[in-house]
N, C-alpha and C positions, 0 to 999 in steps of 0.2 A: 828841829824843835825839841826840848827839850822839857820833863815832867822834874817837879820839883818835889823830890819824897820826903822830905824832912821830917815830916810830922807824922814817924814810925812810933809807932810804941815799944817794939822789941828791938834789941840788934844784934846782931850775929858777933857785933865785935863787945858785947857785954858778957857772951857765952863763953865760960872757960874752955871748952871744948872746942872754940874757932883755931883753926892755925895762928901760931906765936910771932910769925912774921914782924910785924911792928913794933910787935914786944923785943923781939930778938935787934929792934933797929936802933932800941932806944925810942920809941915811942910810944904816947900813951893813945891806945889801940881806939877809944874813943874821940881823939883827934883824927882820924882817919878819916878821908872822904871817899866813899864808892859811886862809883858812875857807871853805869851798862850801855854800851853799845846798841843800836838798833834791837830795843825793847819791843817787846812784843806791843802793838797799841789797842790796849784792850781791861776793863776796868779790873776783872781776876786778876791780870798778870801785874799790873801795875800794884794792887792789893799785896799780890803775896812777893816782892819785889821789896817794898819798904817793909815787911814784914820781916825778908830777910835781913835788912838792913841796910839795903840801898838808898842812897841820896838825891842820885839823878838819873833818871830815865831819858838815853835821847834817842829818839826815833829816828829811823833812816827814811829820806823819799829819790824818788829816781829821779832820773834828770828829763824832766817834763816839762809840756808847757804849764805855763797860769791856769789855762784853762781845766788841766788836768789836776794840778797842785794843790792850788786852792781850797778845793771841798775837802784833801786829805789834811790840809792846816786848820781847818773849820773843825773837822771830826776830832783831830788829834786837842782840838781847844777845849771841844766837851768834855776830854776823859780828866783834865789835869782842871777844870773847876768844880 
């Protein structure tokens, strides 16, 4: 599951100070998409996340049953409405 950050205010790739990377590719460094791996799920971390300028937050779960899964899909739905 996946958190949709889009609606940051600040981004790491508006700050002169970010690595040149994209720049150096030929690209305009606010076309850039960022996605995090097994984000913390948790309302702080996901705050200071899009903060930095992250796009998409996706959460890792184990390989479990329904029974176990479920409430962590339920919880993980609270954090991203």
């Amino acid at each position: 599951m996946d958190a949709d950050l889009t609606s940051r205010s600040e981004s790491r790739r508006e700050d002169p100070g970010a690595p040149p990377a994209g720049k150096k590719a030929g690209r305009d460094p606010k076309s850039i998409s960022i996605s995090l791996f097994f984000a913390k799920p948790d309302k702080a971390a996901l705050d200071a996340l899009r903060t930095a300028g992250v796009d998409r937050a996706i959460f890792g779960l184990p390989s479990e049953g329904r029974d176990a899964i479920l409430p962590k899909l339920d919880a993980f739905a609270q954090l991203i409405h």
